[in-house]
C-alpha positions in Angstrom: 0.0 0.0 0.0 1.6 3.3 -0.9 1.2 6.3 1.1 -1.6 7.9 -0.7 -3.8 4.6 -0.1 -3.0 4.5 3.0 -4.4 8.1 3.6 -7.4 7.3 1.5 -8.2 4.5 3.7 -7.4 6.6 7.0 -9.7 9.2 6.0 -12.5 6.2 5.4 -11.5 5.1 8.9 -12.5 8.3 10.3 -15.7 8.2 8.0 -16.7 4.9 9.5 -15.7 5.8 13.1 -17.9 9.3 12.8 -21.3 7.7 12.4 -20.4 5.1 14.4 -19.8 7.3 17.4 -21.5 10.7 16.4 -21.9 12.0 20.1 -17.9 12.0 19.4 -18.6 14.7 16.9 -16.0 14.2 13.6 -13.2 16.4 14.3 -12.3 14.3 17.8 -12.7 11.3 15.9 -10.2 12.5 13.6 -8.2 13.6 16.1 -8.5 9.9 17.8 -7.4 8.6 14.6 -4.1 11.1 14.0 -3.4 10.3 17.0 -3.2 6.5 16.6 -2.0 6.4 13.2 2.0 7.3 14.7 1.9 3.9 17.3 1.6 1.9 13.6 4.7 4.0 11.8 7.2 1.8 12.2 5.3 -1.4 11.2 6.9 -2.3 7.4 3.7 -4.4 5.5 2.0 -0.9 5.3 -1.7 -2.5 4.0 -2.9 -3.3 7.2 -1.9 -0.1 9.3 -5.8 1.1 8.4 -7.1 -1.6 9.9 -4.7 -1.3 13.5 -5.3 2.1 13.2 -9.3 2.0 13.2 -8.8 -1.3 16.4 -7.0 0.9 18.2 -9.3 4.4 17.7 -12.5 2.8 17.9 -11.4 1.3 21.4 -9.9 4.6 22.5 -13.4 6.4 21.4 -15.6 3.8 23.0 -13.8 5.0 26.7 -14.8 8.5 25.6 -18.3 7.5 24.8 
């Protein structure tokens, strides 16, 4: 997955995670997100850092839920 997928698919991520939680309101779920995404940067197979990256938010926005 090259970089610009990988954004794509973050940006879905949020998508999902916004209705999904929308007493979260989208810009803190975006902000959830960003600040996941950096715990997955060093991890080399890049096509399933969306997928860690939406794990880990959605369990972080659930405790703020």
């Amino acid at each position: 997955m090259n970089t610009a997928d990988e954004d794509r698919a973050i940006g879905e991520v949020v998508e999902r995670l916004a209705k999904a939680f929308p007493n979260v309101g989208v810009d803190k779920v975006a902000q959830v997100v960003s600040d996941t995404r950096p715990e997955f940067a060093d991890v080399p197979i890049r096509d399933f850092v969306p997928l860690f990256v939406e794990r880990g938010a959605k369990q972080r926005l659930r405790e703020l839920a």
